[in-house]
C-alpha positions as CSV (number, residue, x, y, z in Angstrom):
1,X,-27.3,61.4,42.0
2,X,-25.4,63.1,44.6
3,X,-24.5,59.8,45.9
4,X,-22.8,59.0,43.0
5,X,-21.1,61.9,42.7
6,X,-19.8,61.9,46.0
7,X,-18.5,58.0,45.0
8,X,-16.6,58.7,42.3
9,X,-14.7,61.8,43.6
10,X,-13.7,60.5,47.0
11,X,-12.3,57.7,45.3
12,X,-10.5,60.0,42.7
13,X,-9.1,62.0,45.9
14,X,-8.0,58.6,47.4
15,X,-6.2,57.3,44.5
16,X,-4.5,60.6,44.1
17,X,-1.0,60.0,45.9
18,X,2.8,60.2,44.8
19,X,4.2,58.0,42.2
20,X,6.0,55.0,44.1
21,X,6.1,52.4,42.2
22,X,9.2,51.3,40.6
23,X,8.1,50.0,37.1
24,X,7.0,54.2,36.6
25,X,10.7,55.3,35.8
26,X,11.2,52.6,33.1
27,X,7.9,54.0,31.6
28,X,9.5,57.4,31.7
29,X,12.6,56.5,30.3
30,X,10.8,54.2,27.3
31,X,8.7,57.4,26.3
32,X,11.7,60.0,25.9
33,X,13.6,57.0,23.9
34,X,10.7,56.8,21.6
35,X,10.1,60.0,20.7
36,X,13.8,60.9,20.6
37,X,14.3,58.2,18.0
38,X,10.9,57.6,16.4
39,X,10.5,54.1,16.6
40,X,9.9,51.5,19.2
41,X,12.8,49.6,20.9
42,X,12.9,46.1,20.1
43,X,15.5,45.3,22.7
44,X,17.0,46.5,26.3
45,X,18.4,49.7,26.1
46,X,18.4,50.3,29.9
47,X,21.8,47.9,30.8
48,X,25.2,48.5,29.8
49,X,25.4,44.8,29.6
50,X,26.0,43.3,26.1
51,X,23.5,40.4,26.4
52,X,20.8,41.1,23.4
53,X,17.2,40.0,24.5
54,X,14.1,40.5,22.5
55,X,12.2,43.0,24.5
56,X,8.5,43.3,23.5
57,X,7.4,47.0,24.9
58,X,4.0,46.0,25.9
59,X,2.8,49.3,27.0
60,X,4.4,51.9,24.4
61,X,1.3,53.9,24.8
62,X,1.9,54.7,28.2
63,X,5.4,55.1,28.3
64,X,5.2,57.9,26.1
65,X,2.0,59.1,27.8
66,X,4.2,58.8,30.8
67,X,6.6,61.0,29.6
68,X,5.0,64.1,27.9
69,X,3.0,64.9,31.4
70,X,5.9,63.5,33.1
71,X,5.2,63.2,36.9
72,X,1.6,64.5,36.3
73,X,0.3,60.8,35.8
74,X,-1.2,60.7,39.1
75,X,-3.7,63.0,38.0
76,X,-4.4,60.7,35.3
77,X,-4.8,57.6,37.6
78,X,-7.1,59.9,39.6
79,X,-9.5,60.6,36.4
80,X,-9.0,56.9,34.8
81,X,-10.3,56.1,38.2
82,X,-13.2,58.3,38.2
83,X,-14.2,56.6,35.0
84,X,-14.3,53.5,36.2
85,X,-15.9,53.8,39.2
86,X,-18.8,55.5,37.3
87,X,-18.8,52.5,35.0
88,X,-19.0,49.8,37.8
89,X,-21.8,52.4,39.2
90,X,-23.7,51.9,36.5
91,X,-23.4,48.1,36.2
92,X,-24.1,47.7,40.1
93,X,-27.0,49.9,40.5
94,X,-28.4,49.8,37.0
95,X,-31.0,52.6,38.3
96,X,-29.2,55.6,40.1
97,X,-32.7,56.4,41.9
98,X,-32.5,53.3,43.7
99,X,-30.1,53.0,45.8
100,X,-29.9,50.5,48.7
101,X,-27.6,51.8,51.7
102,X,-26.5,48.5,52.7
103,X,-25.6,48.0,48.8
104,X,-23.8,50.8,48.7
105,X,-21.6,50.2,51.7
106,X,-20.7,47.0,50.3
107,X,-19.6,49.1,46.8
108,X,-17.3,50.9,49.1
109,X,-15.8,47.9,50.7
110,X,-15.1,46.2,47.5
111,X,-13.7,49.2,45.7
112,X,-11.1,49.8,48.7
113,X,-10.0,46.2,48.1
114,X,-8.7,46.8,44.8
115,X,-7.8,50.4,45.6
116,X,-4.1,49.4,46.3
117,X,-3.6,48.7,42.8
118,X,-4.3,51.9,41.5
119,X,-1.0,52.8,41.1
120,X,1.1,55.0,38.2
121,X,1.3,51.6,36.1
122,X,-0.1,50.8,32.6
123,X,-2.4,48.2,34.3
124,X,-4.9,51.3,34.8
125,X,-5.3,51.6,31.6
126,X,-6.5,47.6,31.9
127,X,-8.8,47.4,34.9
128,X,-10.8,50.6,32.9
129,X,-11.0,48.5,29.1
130,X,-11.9,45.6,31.5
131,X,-14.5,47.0,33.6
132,X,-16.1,48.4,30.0
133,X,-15.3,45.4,28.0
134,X,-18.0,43.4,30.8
135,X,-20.4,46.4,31.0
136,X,-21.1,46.0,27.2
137,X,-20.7,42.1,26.3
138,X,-22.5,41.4,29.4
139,X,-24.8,44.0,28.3
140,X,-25.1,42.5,25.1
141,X,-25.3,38.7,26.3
142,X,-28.4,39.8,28.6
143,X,-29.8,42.0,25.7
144,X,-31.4,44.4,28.0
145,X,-31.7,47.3,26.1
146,X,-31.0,47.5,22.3
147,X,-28.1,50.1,22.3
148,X,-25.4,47.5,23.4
149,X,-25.9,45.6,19.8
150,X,-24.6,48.7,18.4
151,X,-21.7,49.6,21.8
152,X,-20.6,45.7,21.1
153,X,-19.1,47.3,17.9
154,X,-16.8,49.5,20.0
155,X,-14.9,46.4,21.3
156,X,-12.1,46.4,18.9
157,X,-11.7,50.0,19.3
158,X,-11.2,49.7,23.0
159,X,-8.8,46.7,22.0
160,X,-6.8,48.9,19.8
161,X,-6.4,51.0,22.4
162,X,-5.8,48.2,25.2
163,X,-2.8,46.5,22.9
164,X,-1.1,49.7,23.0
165,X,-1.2,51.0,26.2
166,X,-0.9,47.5,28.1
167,X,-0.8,44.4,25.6
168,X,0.4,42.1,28.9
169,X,-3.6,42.0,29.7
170,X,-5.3,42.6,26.5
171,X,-5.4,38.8,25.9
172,X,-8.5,39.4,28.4
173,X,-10.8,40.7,25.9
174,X,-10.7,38.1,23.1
175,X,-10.5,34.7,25.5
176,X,-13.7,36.3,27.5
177,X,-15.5,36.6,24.0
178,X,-14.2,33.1,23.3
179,X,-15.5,32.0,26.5
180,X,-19.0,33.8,25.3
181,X,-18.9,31.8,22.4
182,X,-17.4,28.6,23.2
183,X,-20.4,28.5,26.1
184,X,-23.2,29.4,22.9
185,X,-22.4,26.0,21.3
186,X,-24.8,24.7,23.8
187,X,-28.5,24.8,23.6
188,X,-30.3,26.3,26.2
189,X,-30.9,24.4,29.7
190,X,-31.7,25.1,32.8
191,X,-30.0,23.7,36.2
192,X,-30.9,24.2,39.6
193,X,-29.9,27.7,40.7
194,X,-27.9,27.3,36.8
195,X,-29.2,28.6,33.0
196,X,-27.8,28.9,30.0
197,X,-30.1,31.1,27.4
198,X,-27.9,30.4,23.9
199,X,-27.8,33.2,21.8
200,X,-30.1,33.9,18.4
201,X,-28.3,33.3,15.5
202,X,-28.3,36.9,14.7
203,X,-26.2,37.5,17.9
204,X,-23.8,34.7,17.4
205,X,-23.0,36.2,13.8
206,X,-22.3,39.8,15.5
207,X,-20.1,38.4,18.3
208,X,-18.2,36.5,15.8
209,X,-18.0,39.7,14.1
210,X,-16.1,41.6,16.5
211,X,-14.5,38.4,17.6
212,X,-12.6,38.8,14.1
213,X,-12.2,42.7,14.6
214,X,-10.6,42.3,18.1
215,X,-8.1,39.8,16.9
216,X,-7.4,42.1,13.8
217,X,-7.1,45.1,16.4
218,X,-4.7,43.0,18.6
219,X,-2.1,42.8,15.5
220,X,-2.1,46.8,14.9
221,X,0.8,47.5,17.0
222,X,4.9,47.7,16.7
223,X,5.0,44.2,17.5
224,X,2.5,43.3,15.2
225,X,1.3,39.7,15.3
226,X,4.4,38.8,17.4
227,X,2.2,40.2,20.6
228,X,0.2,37.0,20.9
229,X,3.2,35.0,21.4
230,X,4.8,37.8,24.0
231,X,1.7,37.5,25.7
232,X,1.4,33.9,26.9
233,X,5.6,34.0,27.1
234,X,6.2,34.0,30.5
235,X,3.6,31.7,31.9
236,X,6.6,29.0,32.3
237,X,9.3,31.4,33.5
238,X,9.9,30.5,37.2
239,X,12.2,33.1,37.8
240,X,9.6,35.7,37.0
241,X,6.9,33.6,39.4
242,X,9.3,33.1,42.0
243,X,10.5,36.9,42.6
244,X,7.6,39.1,41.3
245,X,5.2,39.3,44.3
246,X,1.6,39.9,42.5
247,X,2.5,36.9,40.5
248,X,2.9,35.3,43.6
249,X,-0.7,33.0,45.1
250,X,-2.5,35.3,47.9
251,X,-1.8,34.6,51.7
252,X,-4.4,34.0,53.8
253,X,-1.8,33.6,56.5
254,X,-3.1,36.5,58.9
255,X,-6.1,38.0,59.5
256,X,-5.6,40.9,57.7
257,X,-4.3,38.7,54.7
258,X,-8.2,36.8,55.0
259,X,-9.6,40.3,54.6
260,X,-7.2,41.7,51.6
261,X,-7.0,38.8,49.7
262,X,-10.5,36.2,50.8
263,X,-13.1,38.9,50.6
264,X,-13.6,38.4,47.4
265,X,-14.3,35.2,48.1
266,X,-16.5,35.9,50.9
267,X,-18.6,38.0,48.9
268,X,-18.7,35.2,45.6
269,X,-20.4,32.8,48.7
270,X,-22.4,35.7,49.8
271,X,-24.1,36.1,46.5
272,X,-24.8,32.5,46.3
273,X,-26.8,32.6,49.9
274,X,-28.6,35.9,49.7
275,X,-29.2,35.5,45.5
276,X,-33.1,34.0,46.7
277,X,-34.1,32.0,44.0
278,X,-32.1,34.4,41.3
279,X,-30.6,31.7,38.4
280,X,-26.8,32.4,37.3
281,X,-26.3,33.2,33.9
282,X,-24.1,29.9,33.3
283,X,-21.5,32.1,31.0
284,X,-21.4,34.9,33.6
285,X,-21.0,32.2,36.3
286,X,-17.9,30.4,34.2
287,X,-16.5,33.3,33.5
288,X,-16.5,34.3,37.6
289,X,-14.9,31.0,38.5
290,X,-12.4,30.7,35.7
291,X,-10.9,34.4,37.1
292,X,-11.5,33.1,40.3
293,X,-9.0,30.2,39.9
294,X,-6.7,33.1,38.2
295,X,-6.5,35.0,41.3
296,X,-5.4,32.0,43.5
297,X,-2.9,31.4,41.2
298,X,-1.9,34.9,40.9
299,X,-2.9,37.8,43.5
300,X,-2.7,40.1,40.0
301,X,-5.9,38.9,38.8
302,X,-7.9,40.3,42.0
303,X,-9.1,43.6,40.5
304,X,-10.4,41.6,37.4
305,X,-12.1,39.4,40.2
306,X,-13.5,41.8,42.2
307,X,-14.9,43.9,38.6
308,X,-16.6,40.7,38.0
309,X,-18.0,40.7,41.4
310,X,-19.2,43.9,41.5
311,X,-21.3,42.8,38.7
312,X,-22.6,39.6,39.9
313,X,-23.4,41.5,43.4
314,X,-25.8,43.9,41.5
315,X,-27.7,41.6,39.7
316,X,-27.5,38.8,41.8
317,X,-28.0,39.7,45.2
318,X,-31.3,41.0,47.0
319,X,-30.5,43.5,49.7
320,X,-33.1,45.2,52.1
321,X,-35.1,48.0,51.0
322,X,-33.4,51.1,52.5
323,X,-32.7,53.2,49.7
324,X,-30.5,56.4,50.3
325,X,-32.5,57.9,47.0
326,X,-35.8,58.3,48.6
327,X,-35.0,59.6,52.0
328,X,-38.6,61.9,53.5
329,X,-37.5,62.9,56.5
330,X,-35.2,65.7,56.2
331,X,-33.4,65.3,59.8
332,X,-32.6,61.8,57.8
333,X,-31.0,63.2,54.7
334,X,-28.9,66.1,57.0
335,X,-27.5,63.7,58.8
336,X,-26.4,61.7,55.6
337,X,-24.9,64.8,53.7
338,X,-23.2,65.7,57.2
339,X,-21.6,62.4,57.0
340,X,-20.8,62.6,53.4
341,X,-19.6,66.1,53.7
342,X,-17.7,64.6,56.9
343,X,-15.9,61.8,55.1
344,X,-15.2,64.1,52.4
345,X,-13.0,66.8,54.7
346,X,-11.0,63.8,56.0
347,X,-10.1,62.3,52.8
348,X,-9.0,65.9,51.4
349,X,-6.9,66.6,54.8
350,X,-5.5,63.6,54.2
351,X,-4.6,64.3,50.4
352,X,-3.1,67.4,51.7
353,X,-0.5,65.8,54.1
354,X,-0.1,63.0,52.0
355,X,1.0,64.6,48.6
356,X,4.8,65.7,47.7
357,X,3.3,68.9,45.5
358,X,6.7,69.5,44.1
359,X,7.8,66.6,42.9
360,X,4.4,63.8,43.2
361,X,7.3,61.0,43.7
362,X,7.5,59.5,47.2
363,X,11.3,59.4,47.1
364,X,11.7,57.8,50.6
365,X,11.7,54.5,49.5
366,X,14.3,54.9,47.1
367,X,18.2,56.0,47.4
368,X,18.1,59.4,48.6
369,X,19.2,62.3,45.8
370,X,22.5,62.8,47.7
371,X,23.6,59.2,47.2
372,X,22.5,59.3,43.5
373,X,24.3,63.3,42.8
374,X,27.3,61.3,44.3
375,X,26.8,58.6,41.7
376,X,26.4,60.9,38.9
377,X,29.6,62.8,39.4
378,X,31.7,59.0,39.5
379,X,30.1,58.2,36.2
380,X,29.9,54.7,36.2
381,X,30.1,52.8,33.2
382,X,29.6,48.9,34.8
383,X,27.3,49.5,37.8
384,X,25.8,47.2,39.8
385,X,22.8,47.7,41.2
386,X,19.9,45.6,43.0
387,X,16.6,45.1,41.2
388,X,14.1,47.0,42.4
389,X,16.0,50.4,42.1
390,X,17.1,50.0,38.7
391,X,14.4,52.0,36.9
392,X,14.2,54.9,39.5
393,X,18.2,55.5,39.2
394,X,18.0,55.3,35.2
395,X,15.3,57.9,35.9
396,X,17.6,59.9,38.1
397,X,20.4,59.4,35.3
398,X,18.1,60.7,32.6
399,X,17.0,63.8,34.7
400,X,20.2,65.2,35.4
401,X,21.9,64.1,32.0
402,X,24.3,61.3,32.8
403,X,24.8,58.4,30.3
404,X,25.6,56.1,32.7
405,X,23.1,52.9,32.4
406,X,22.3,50.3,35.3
407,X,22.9,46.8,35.3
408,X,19.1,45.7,35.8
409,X,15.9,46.9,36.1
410,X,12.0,46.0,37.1
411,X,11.7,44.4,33.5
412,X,12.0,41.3,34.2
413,X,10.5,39.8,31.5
414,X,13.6,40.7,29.8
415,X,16.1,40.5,32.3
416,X,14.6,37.1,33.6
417,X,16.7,35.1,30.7
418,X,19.9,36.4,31.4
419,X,21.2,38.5,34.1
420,X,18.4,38.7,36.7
421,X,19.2,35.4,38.4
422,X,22.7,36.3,39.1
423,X,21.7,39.4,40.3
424,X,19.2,38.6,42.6
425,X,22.0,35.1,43.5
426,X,24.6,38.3,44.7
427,X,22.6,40.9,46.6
428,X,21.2,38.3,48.7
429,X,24.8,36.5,49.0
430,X,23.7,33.2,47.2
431,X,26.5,32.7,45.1
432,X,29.9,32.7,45.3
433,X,30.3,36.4,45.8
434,X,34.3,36.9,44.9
435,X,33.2,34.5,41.4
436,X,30.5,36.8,40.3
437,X,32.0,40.0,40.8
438,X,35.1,38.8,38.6
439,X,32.4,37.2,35.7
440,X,30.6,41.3,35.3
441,X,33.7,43.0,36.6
442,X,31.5,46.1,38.1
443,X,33.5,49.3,39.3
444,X,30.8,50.5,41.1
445,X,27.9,48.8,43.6
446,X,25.4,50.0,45.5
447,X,23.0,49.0,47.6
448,X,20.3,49.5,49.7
449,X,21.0,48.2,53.6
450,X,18.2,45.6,53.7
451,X,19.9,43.2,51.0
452,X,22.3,40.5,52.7
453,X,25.4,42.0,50.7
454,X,25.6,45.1,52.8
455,X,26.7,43.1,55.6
456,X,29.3,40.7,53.4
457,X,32.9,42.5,53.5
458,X,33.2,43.4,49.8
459,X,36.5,45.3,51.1
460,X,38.0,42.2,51.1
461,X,36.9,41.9,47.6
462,X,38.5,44.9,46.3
463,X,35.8,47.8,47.4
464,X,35.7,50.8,48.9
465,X,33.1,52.3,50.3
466,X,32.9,56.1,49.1
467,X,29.9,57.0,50.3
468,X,26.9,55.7,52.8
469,X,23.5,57.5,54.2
470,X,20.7,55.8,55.6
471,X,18.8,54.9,52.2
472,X,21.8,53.0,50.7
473,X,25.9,52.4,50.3
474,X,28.1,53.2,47.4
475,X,31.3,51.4,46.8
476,X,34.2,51.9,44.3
477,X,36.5,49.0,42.9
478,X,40.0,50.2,43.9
């Protein structure tokens, strides 16, 4: 067990880093507008532009999670992915008293490639419900011990939960119990290294059961039945494909790019070589390749890949028996804690250096809080302002008590049908620039020095420039 333990805790310390990712500020700012106003926005209330767009808040759960414990999320990230880890423990190794070293090392190697992800985002919330959702429907499928005919039954729960917290992925849970289903209409067969075992009758009834729960629990949210449709929205939006990276395929252009983003695939062939003589389960088999073909459409989808791998690696594939459970000799098992206890100091010294303690925001990568106190005291009313920082200045706003709103943020499922195009068209000087700054009429711009704009002579356009440090320029319309 104490190989378990020291699993899930070194991955809690590794996850446990400062908050930089963008979308975390809209979060914050969502949460205070709900609970200021008890009810959940139905449309933007970040932009001082006019344009009305129906904004489904997919993740009102969080945003107000977000913002009671405020910058303290990462502490939740860490114990979310505690959780998680322990649950893919117990999927991988089904028996904690066997434990196979080489097995375990691969664990390690597959958790780290998904570890990037862990970020303050509602999609945490999604890669846990996910990783349980398998443990018990697979669970039940197999019907390996009879407790998960009565855990099936907590399915809609977790998808009650899931819908509010992240509804953009909760779709996941009743189109894999559709695939279950759809698959059952087959009569058992066998394939080469392929069988399908079709479910009792009694089984099919249940999984229908909480088929018609979960699709109940989906609808028990502020956007009530209206979530389906938000959730399948977007899949023709090329703007949103063509400027949100993890929506973007996966490289494999570098060598580092064939580790990131193939191993997964490595590892799917892997199980296929070493799985001696093993049969796939074909429903666990289609479900593997159908988020397969996910992930090279959209480098999103890898954590849900690499879940389902983790799965498929412990039941599939034989590995030799060296097992870190039943070490003798105790020279063996010193040097092994000496490691452990090793690998532990470096990860905490590293957590140490790592971690802003007074604020948990890594603030580099944004303006600096010069450039935005110099913002504040101008008071825009119709800034301009790239993509990417919109959320963190509306947080910076909100913080030190300026109405002032942004033009755009990382919402782009919003923001995609109206202003985001010509916004992205200006900061990277795609457009005619003296045209679009007459069509929104801003007062104020700023910008970051690595967009094209910063070099294009905007005094010639009207601008001054009232301030500039080396995270970003502000310039006034004279």
């Amino acid at each position: 067990m104490v190989y378990i333990i020291f699993m899930v805790v070194n991955f809690m310390i590794f996850t446990f880093k400062n908050i930089s990712d963008p979308d975390y500020f809209f979060h914050f700012f969502t949460g205070k507008y709900i609970l200021d106003n008890g009810f959940v926005p139905k449309y933007d209330i970040f932009s001082w532009d006019t344009t009305k767009i129906r904004w489904y808040v997919p993740s009102w759960g969080f945003d107000v999670l977000s913002y009671i414990i405020d910058n303290k999320i990462i502490f939740l990230v860490s114990i979310l992915m505690g959780v998680m880890i322990f649950v893919l423990l117990k999927m991988y190794f089904k028996d904690f008293k066997k434990i196979s070293i080489f097995k375990y090392l691969l664990f390690i190697v597959l958790i780290l490639g998904i570890s990037r992800f862990w970020v303050a985002r509602p999609t945490i919330f999604s890669f846990l419900f996910f990783t349980i959702t398998i443990y018990i429907l697979f669970g039940f499928i197999n019907g390996e011990y009879k407790k998960f005919n009565k855990l099936v039954y907590l399915l809609p729960l977790i998808q009650l939960l899931w819908v509010n917290f992240h509804a953009a992925s909760s779709s996941l849970m009743y189109v894999l119990i559709f695939m279950v289903f759809g698959v059952n209409l087959f009569k058992s067969f066998k394939w080469d290294k392929i069988e399908h075992i079709q479910l009792d009758k009694g089984k099919i009834i249940v999984l229908l059961r909480v088929l018609f729960l979960v699709l109940v629990a989906t609808i028990i949210n502020p956007n009530g039945y209206e979530i389906f449709y938000f959730v399948f929205s977007n899949f023709n939006n090329d703007v949103i494909f063509s400027n949100i990276t993890e929506l973007h395929s996966p490289s494999f252009s570098s060598f580092l790019d064939l580790i990131l983003n193939g191993g997964s695939l490595f590892v799917f062939a892997f199980i296929t070589i070493f799985s001696k003589g093993k049969r796939y389960l074909a429903v666990e088999l289609l479900i593997s390749l159908a988020f397969t073909c996910l992930y090279l459409k959209a480098i999103r989808f890898s954590p849900y890949l690499v879940i389902l791998l983790i799965y498929m690696v412990g039941k599939y594939m034989d590995f030799p028996n060296m097992n870190l459970a039943v070490l003798r000799n105790r020279k063996e098992k010193t040097i092994i804690y000496l490691l452990l206890m090793f690998i532990t100091g470096i990860n905490v010294f590293f957590l140490i250096n790592r971690v802003n303690y007074k604020d948990y925001i890594n603030f580099d990568r944004y303006y600096s809080k010069e450039l935005v106190e110099v913002l504040i005291e101008e008071n825009p009313e119709r800034l301009s302002n790239d993509f990417d920082s919109g959320s963190y200045l509306s947080y910076m706003f909100l913080k030190n008590g300026s109405d002032s709103k942004v033009f755009v943020n990382g919402l782009a499922e919003i923001y995609s049908h109206s202003i985001m195009s010509d916004n992205l068209a200006l900061y990277s000087v795609k457009c005619n620039i003296s045209e679009m700054l007459k069509k929104y009429d801003f007062d104020y711009i700023v910008l970051q020095k690595k967009y094209r704009l910063y070099n294009y002579p905007l005094v010639n356009e009207g601008y001054e420039n009232i301030y500039e440090d080396e995270t970003g320029v502000i310039y006034k319309k004279m």
